[in-house]
LUMBA-878562 format. One record per residue: residue number from 1; residue in one letter; chain; x, y, z of N, C-alpha, C in turn. Coordinates in Angstrom, 3 decimals, m for minus. Atoms other than C-alpha are relative to their C-alpha. Layout:
N
(atom NUM,"A","A",(X,Y,Z),(X,Y,Z),(X,Y,Z)) ...
//
This chain:
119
(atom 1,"X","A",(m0.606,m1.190,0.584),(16.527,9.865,17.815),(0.239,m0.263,m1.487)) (atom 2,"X","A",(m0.357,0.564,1.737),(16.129,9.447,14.037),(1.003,1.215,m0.701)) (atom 3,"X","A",(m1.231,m0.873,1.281),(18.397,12.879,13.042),(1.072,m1.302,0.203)) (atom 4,"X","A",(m1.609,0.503,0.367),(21.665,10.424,13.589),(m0.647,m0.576,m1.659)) (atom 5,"X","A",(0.428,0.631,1.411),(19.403,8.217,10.504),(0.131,1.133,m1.223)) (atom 6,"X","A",(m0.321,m1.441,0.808),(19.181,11.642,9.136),(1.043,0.513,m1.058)) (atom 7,"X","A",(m1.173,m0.668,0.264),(22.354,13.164,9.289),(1.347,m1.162,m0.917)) (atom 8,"X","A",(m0.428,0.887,0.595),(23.602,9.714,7.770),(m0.338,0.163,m0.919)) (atom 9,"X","A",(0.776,0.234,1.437),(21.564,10.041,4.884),(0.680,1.240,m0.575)) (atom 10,"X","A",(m0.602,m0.928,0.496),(22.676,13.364,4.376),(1.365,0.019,m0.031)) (atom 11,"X","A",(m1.655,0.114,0.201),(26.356,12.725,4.850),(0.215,m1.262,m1.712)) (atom 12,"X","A",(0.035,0.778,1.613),(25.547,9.752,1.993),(m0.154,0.666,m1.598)) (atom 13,"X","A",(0.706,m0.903,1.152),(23.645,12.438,m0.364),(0.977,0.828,m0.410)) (atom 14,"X","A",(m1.193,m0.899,0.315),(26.734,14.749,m0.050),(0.833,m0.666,m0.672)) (atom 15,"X","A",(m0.759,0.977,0.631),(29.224,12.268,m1.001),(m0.095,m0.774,m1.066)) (atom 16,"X","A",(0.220,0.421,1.095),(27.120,10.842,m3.974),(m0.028,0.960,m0.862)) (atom 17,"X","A",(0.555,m0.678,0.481),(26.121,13.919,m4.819),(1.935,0.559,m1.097)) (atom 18,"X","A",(m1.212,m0.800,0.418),(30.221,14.839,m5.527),(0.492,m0.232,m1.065)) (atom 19,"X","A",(m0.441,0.865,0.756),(32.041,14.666,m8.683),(1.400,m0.732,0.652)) (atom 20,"X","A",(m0.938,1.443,m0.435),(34.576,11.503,m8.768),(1.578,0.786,0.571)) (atom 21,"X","A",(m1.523,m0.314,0.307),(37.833,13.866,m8.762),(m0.275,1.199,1.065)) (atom 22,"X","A",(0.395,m0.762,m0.862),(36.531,16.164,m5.900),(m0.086,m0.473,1.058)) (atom 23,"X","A",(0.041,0.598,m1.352),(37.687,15.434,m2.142),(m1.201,0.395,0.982)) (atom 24,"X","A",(1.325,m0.432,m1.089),(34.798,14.994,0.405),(0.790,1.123,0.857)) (atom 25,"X","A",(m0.813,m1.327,m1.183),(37.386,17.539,2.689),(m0.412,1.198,m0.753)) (atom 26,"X","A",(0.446,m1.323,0.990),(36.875,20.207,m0.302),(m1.498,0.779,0.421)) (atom 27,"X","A",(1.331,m0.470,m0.141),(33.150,20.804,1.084),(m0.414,0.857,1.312)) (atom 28,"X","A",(0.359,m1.241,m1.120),(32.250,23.994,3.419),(m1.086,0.069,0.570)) (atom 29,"X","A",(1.723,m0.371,0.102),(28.582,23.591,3.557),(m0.527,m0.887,m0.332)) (atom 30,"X","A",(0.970,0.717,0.015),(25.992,21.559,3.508),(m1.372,0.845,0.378)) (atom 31,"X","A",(1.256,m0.204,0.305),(22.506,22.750,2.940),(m1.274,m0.886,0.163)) (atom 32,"X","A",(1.557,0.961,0.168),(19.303,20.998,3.545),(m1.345,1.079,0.565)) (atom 33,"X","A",(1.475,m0.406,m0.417),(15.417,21.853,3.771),(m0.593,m1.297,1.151)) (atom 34,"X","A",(1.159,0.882,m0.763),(13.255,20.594,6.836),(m0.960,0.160,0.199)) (atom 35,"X","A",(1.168,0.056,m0.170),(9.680,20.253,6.996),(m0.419,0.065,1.528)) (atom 36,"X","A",(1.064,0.102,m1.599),(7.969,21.050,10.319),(m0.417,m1.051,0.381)) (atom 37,"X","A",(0.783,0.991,m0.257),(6.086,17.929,10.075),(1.272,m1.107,0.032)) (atom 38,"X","A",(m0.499,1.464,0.006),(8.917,15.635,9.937),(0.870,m0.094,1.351)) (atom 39,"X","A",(0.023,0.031,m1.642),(9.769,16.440,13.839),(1.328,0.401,0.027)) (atom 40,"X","A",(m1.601,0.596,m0.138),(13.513,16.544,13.555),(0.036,1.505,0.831)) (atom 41,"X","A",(m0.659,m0.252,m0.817),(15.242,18.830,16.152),(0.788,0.730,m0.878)) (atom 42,"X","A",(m1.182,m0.291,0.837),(17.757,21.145,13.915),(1.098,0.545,0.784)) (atom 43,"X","A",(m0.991,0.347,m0.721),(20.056,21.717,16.968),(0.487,m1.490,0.039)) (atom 44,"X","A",(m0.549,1.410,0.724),(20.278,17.914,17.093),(0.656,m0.252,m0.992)) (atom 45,"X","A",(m0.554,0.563,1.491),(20.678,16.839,13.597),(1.064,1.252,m0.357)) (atom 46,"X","A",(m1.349,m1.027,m0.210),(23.539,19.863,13.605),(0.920,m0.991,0.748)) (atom 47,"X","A",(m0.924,0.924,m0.805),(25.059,17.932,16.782),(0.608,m1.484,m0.433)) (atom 48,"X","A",(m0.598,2.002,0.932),(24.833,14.324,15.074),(1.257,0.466,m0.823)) (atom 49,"X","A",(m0.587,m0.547,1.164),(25.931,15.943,11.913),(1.900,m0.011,0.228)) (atom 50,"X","A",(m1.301,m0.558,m0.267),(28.984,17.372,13.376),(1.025,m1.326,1.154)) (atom 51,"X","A",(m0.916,0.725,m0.542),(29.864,14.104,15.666),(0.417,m0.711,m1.168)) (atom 52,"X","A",(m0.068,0.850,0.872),(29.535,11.887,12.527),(0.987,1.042,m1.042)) (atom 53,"X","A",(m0.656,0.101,1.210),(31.258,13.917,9.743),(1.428,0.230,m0.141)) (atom 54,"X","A",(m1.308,0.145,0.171),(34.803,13.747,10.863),(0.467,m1.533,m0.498)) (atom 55,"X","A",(m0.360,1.472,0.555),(34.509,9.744,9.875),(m0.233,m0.428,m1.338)) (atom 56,"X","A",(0.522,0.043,1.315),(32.852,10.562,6.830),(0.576,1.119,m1.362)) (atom 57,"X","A",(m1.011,m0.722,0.748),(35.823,12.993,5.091),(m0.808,1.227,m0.461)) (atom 58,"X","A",(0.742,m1.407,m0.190),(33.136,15.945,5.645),(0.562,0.813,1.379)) (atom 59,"X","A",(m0.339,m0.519,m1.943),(35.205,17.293,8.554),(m0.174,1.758,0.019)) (atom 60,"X","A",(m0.143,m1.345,0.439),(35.425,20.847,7.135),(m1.712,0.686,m0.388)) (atom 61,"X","A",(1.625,m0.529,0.031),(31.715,20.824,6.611),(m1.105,0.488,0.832)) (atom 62,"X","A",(1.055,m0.283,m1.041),(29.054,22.933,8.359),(m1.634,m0.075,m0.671)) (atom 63,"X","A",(1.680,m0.002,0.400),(25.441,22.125,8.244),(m1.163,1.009,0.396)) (atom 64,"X","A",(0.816,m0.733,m0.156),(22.875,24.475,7.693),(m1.070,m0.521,m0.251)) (atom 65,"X","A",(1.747,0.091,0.225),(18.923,24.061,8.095),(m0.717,0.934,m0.278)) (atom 66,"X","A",(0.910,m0.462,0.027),(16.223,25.512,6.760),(m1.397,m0.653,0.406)) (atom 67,"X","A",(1.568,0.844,0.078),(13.130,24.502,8.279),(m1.193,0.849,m0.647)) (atom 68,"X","A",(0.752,m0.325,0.859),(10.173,24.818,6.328),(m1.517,0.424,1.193)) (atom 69,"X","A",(1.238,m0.047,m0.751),(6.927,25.849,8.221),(m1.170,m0.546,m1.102)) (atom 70,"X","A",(1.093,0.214,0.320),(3.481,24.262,7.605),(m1.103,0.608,m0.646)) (atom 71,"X","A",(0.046,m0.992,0.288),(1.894,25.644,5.169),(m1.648,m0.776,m0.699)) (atom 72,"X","A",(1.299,1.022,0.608),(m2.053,23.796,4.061),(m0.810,1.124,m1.075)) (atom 73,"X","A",(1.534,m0.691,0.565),(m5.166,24.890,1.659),(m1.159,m0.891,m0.202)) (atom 74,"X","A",(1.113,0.656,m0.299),(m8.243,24.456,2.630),(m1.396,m0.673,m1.069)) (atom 75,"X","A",(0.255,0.314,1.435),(m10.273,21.996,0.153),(m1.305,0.425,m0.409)) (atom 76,"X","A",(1.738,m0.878,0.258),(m13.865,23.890,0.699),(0.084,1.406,m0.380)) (atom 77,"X","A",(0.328,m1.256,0.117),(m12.868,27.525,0.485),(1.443,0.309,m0.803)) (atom 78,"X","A",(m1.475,m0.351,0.564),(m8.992,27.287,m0.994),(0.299,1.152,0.581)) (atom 79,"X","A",(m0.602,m0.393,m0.933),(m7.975,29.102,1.471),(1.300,m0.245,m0.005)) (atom 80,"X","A",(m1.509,0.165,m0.091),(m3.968,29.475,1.735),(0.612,0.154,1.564)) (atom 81,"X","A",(m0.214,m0.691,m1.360),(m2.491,29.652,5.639),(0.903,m0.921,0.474)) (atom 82,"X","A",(m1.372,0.670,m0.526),(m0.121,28.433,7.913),(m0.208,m0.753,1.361)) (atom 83,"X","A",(0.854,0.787,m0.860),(m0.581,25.939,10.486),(0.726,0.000,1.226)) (atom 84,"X","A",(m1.141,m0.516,m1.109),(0.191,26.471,14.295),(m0.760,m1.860,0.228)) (atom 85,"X","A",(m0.544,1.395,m0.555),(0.687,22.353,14.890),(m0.729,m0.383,1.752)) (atom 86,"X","A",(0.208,1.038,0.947),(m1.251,20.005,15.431),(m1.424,0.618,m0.343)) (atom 87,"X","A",(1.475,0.054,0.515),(m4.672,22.144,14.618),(0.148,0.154,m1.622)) (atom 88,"X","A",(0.556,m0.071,0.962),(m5.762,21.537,11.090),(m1.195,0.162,m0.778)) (atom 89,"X","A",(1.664,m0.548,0.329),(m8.647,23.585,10.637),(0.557,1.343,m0.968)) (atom 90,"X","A",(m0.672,m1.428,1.172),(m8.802,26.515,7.960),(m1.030,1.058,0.853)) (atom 91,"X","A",(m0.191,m1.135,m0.480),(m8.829,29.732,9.615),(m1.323,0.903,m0.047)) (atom 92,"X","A",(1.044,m0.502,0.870),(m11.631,31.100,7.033),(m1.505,m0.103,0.339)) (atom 93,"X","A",(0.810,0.594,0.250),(m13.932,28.722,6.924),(m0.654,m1.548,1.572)) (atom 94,"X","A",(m0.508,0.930,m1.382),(m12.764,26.523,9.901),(m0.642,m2.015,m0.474)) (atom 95,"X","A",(m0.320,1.460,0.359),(m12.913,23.109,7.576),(1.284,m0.843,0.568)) (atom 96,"X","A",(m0.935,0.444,m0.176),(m11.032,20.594,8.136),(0.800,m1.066,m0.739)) (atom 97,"X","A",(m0.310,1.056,1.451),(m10.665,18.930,4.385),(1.222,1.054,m0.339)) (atom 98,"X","A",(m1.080,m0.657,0.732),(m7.090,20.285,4.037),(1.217,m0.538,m0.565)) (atom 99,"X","A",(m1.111,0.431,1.212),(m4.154,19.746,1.697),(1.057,1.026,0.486)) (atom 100,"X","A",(m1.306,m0.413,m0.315),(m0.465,20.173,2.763),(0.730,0.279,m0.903)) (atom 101,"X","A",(m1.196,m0.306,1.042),(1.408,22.152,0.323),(1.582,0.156,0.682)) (atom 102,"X","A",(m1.021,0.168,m0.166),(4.369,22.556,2.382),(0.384,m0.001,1.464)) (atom 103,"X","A",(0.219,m0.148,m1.410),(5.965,21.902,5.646),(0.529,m2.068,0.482)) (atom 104,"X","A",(m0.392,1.194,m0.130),(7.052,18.286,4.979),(1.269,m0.652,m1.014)) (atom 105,"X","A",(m1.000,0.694,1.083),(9.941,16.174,3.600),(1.440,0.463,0.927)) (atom 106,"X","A",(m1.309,m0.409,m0.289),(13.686,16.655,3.842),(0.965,m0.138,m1.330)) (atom 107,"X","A",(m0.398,0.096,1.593),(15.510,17.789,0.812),(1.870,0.663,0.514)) (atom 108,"X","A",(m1.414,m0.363,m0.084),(19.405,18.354,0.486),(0.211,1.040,m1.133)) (atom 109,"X","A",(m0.023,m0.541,0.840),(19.689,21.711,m1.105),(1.106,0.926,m0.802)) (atom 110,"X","A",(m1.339,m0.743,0.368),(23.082,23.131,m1.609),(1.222,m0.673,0.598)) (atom 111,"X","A",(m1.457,0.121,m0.368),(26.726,21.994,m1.232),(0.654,1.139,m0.612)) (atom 112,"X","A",(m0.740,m0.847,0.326),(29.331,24.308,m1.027),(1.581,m0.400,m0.267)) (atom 113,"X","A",(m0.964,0.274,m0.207),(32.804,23.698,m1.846),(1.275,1.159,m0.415)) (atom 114,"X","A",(m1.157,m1.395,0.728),(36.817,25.454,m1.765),(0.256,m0.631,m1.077)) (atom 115,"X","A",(m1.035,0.212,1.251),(38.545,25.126,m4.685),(0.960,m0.084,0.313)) (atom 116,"X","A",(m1.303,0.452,m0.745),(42.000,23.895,m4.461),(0.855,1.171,m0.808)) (atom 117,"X","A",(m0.972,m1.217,0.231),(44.324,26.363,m4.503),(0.950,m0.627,m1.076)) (atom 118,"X","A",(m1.317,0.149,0.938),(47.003,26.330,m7.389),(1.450,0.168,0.013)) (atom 119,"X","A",(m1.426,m0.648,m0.304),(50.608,26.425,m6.946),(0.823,0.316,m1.274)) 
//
């Protein structure tokens, strides 16, 4: 189960990502992009997420995913299309010299945080 590796990394990325004078509790949201191709489960890595970030002073934080769908072009006809997993043939032309523009990786793309109230 690599989301817990995941949802670690992303609980790290949040917490570096903060400035110095800003409590990890202050954060509402968490944001990330997932790639199709990188297998992860986004019920899972939600579930990790949420056992792990009461130890990690993200307790107030909810994680949202976007997964990314597969998205290739084909390198004989440049062809643009979307890939139903695992065929990698182009649609067009039905090559199979193709180039993955998107549909892979895992990017951390938004934190949200409250502001502390003023008295």
């Amino acid at each position: 189960m690599h989301e817990l590796y995941i949802a670690e990394c992303i609980v790290k990325s949040v917490s570096k990502s903060l400035p110095q004078n800003l409590p990890t509790t202050s954060v509402t949201e968490v944001r990330v992009q997932v790639g199709q191709l990188d297998a992860v489960i986004p019920d899972t890595l939600i579930f990790v997420f949420d056992a792990i970030k009461r130890n990690s002073g993200l307790s107030n934080a909810k994680l949202n995913i976007d997964q990314i769908e597969v998205v290739c072009r084909c390198r004989g006809c440049s062809y643009e299309f979307g890939v139903e997993l695992p065929l990698f043939l182009c649609p067009r032309c039905g090559g199979g010299d193709v180039e993955i523009l998107r549909g892979r990786g895992i990017r951390l793309t938004g934190v949200t945080v409250q502001e502390a109230e003023e008295n």
